[in-house]
N, C-alpha and C positions, 0 to 999 in steps of 0.2 A: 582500351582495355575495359572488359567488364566488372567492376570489382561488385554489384551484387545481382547475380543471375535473378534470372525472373521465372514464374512458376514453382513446380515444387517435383521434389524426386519422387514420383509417382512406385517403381519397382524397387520398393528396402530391399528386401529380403529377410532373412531372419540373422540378427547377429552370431556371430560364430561361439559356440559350447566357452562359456567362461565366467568367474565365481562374479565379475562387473555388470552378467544380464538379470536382469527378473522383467516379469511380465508388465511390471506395471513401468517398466525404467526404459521399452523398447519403443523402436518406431513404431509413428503409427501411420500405418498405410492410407492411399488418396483415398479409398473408398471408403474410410473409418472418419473420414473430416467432415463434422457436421456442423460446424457453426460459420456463419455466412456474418454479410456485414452489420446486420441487426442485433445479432448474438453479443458482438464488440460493443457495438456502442451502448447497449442496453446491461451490458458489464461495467462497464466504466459512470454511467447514469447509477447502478445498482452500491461500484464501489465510493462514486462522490457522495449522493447523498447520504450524510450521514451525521449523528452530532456537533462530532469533533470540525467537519468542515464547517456547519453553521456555527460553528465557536470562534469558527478558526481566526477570525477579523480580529474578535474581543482581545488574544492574547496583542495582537500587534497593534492596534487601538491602543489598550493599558502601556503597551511600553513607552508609548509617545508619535506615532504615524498617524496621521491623519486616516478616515477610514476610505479615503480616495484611494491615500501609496498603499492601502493594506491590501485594499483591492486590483491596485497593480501589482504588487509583489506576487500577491496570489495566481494572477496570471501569468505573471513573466517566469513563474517558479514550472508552471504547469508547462509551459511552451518549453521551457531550457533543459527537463525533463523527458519531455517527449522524443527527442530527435536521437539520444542514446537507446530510449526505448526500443523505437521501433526496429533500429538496427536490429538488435537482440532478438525482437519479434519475429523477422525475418530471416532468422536463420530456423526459428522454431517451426516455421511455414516450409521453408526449404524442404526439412528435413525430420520432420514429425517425431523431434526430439524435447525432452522434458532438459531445462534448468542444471539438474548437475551433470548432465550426460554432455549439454552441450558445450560446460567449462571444463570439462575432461581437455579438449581441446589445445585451451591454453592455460592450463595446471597440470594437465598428467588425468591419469586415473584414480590415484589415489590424492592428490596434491588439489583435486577438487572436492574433495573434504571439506576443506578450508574457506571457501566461495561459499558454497551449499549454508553450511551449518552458520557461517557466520547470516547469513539470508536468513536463514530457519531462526535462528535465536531470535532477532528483532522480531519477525513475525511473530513468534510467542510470546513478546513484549506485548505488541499492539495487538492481539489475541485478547492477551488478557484486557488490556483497558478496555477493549470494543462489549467486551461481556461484561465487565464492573459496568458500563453505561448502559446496557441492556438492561443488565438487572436493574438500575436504577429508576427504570421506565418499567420493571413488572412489580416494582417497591411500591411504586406510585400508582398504578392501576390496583393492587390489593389494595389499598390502602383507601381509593375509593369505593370497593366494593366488599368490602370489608374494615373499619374503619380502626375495630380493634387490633387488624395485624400487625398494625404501626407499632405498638405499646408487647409485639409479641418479646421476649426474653429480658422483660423486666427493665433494670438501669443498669444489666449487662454490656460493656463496653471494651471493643477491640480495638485499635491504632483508631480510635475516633467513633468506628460505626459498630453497631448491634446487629442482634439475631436477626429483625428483617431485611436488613441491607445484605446481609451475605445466604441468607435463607435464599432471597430472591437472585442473584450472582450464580448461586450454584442453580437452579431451577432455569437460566437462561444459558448457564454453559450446559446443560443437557440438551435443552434444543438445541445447538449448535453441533454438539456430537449426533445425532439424527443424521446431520446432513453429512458429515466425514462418513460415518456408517453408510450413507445412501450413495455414494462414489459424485465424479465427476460431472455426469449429464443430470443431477437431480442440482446440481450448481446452475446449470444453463439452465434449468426449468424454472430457477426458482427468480434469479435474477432477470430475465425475461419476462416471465408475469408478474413479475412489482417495479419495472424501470413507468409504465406508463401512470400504474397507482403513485409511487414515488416526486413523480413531476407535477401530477397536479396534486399531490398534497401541498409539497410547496407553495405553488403560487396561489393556491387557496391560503394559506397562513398572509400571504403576502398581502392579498385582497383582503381579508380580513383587518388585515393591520390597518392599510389603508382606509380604509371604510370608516376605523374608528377615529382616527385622527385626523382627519381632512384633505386627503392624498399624498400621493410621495412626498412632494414636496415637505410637508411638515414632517415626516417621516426623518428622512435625510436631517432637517433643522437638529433631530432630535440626536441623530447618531452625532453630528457636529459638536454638539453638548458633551458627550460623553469621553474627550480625549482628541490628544495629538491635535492640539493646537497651536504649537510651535512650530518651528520653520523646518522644511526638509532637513532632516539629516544622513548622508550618505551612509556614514558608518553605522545606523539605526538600520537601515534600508538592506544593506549588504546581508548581513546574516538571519533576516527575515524572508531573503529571498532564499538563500542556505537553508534554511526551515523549510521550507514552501517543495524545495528540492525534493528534502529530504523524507518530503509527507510521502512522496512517491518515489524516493529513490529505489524501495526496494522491490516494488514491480516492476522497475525498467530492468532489473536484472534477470526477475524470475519471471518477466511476461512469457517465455517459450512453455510454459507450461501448459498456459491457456492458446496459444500463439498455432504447438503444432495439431491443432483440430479445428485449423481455416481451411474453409475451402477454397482458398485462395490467396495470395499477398494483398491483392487490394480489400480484401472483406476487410480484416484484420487492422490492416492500414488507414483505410477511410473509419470504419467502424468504431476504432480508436482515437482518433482524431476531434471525430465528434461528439461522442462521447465524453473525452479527459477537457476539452476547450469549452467548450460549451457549457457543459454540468456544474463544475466545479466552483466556476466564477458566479454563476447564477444564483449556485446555493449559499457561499458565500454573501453575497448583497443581500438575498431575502435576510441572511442572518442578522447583518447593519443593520438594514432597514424596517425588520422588527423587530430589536430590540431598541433603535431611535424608536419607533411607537413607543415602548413601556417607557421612556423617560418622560412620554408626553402624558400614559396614561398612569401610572402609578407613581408618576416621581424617581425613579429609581432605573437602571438599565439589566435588563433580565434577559442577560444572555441564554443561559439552558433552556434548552424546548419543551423539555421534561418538567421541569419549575411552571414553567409559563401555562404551558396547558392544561397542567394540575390545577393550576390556580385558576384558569376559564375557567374549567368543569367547576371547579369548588364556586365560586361566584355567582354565574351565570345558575346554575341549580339543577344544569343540563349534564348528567350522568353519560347520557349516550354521547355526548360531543366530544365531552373529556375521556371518555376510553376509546372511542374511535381513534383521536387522535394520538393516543398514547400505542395503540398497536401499531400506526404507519409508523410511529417510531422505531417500534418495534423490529419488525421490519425491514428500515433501511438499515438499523444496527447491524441485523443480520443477515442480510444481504453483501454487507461491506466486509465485514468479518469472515463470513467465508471464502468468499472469492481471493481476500488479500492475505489472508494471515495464517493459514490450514494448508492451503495446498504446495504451497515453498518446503514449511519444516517439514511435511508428509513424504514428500520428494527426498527431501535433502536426508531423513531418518533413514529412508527405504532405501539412499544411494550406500547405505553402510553398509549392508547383506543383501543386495540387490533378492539373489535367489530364497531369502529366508525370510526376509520382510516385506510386507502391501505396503501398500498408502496410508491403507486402511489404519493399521497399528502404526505407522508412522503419525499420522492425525491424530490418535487417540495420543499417544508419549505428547505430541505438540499442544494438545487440548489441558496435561493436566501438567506441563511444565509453563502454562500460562498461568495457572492458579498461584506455582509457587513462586514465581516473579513479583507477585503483592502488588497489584493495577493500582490500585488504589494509591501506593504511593508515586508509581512513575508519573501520576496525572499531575502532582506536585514539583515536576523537573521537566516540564514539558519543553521549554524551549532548550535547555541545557540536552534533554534526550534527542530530540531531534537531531541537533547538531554534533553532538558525539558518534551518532552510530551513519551521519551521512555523511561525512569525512570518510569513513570507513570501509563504508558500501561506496564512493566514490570512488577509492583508491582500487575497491576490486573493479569496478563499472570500467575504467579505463585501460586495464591489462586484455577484459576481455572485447571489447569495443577495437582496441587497435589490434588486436590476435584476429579477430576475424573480419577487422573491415580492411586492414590495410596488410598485416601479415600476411594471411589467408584468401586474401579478396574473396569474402564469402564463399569458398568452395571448401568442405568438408570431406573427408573418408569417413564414412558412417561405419562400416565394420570395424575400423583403427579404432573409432572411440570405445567398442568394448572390448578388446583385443590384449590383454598381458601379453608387453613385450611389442607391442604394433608401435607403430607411427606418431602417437601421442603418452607414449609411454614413459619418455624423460630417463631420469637417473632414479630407480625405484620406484619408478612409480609416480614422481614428482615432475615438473619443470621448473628447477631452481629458478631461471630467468623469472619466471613470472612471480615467481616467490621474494625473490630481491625486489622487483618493481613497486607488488601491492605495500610490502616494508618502505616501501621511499616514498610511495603517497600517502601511506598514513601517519609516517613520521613528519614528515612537510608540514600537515594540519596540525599534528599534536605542536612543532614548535612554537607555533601561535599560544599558546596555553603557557609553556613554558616562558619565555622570551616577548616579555612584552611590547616591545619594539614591533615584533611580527604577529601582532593580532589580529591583522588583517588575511592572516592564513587559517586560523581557526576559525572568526567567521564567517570566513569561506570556505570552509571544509571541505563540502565537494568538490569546488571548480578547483581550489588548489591539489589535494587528493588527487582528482581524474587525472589533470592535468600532468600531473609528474609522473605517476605510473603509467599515463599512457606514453608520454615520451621515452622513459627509462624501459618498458620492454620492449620499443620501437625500436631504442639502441641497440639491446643484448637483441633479440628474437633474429635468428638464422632468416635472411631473406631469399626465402624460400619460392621458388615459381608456383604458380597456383595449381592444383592439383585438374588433373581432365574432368571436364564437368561429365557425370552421370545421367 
């Protein structure tokens, strides 16, 4: 048995007259598929690098990991992430379908609300942080180019920061509206021509580090210095890998969005591959391994890239080094940011009035519901955030992972999905079953919280999560023969 055909359904059609179509929520045809296997990987290059990954070591280091397991967790989180992925991906190749059209499926039509919006909200979480850290990098370029902007709105203070810090916040959520405004292919453009700038800036930082403290070698000594010198701990290790999951949980849901404009399974598939494996753990260690330099050269460990380079340019007396550097910051910010965190809630907003609402206005509701989520503070629950909402996005990950890999054997009715009253329609609109299911995965993890005995289910959030909702709709879901392939 086939359970995931290969190719892609070449002849959609146009979905049938119903309030569940709009233009921007329908398939899209082979000849409309322009991104190949460079476009993936140079997405995934675009969506790693980026602050919060070069940070990413520092939080697991402080907790007590050595920066060895920081750097395998981060791996093994990036690998155990992928394999739900690309299912996902694969069905958005199949069938040149977006995110909430394709959990129509296994929720109903309406009852994919629920999947959609819950996607959409974290994205407008990590929205906002990705632009609270942007702007922190055009704080800090004003600031060497102008030295009074620092001191602009006096000893005016908000939950900690002033007028420049949020002057500059909102002036980097405008760039970032430019590109929701510019649609879909000015994402490929842009991600594209910064994954090669993106790569060697890194290992330019790397070499740089290097050079000043007498090769990796002392580099490493230095990261060793800074944390997790005690002995492996399992229970430490488990829910940093639950973290690690959950950096990416919510692209493995919503990857069909970028997914159905492959021109192929394999573009999409290798393109991803090497990109998420490769990039992520890369950027990572640069981050250990220069911030072990700053313990060698400053006494101290300077994690932020933004700090660090601020303080080259300031030092050093070189103006052009330290704003160069501050734009690739720049940059990979928003690079990472659009790609991940825009085009989910844009989808998920537009799946509410298919025929009344774009992307466009859906982008825009996701761009200023990030502002009122206060980035600023979620930076301060970072580990707690992570695992809260990837328990969560696990529990939906496995209703629709076993709905279409093992239900469905990857075969879809593309007209049923916009169809009142068709084949995925449920009872109103809904599919209780999968509705009971996502309720039992994320009750599972929450017991962990509750019930201290089972705190090995919180954190493990997602794998417990996934885990039980995908069993529990495996139970209720009608085993259905696979539909005729198209």
């Amino acid at each position: 048995m086939k359970w995931l055909p290969e190719g892609i359904v070449a002849n959609l059609g146009a979905p049938p007259p119903s309030r569940f179509v709009g233009a921007d929520l329908a398939p899209v045809s082979a000849e409309r598929r322009t991104w190949g296997l460079w476009h993936f990987a140079a997405l995934w290059v675009g969506l790693s690098v980026c602050i919060p990954t070069y940070m990413l070591a520092a939080a697991l280091i402080q907790s007590g990991l050595s920066w060895q397991w920081a750097l395998v967790a981060i791996l093994l989180g990036n690998a155990v992430v992928l394999a739900p992925m690309l299912v996902n991906a694969h069905a958005g190749t199949r069938y040149g379908i977006p995110f909430p059209v394709y959990v129509r499926a296994s929720f109903g039509l309406r009852g994919a609300h629920v999947p959609a919006l819950l996607r959409g909200l974290v994205a407008c979480g990590w929205f906002g942080i990705q632009t609270w850290i942007g702007g922190l990098a055009i704080h800090e370029i004003l600031s060497l180019l102008w030295p009074a902007w620092a001191s602009l709105g006096g000893e005016w203070r908000w939950m900690a920061y002033g007028a420049p810090e949020y002057s500059a916040f909102l002036l980097f959520w405008v760039m970032n509206v430019y590109f929701i405004w510019a649609g879909t292919e000015s994402i490929k453009w842009l991600e594209t021509a910064a994954a090669p700038l993106l790569i060697l800036a890194g290992l330019a930082l790397l070499w740089w580090a290097q050079s000043k403290v007498g090769g990796i070698g002392a580099m490493l000594e230095g990261a060793n210095s800074i944390g997790g010198s005690g002995a492996f701990s399992f229970g430490l290790f488990l829910p940093w890998v639950t973290a690690m999951v959950g950096f990416w949980a919510t692209l493995a849901l919503s990857i069909p969005d970028f997914t159905r404009l492959a021109t192929s399974q394999r573009a999409q598939a290798v393109g991803q591959t090497l990109g998420l494996l490769t990039t992520m753990p890369l950027f990572a260690f640069i981050g250990v391994a220069v911030t072990g330099a700053t313990v060698k050269l400053y006494g101290e460990a300077i994690w932020n890239p933004v700090t660090l380079l601020a303080r080259l340019g300031r030092e050093s007396g070189s103006m052009t080094v330290a704003l160069v550097s501050l734009i690739v910051v720049l940059i990979a910010t928003l690079t990472t940011n659009i790609a991940a965190n825009i085009v989910a809630p844009a989808t998920a907003v537009a799946n509410l009035k298919p025929a009344r609402i774009s992307m466009r206005t859906g982008g825009m509701i996701a761009a200023l519901a990030g502002i009122l989520l206060l980035p600023w503070r979620l930076l301060d629950t970072y580990q707690t955030w992570l695992l809260s909402y990837s328990g969560l996005l696990g529990a939906v990950l496995g209703v629709v992972v076993c709905d279409y890999l093992v239900v469905r054997r990857g075969i879809l009715d593309v007209p049923a999905l916009y169809a009142e009253g068709g084949a995925y329609w449920g009872r109103g609109g809904v599919n209780t079953r999968a509705m009971i299911a996502l309720a039992a995965g994320a009750l599972v993890a929450l017991a962990g919280v509750v019930i201290p005995t089972l705190g090995f289910l919180f954190s493990g959030a997602w794998f417990s999560a996934a885990l039980v909702s995908f069993a529990v709709h495996w139970m209720l879901a009608p085993k259905l023969p696979a539909l005729p392939a198209s």
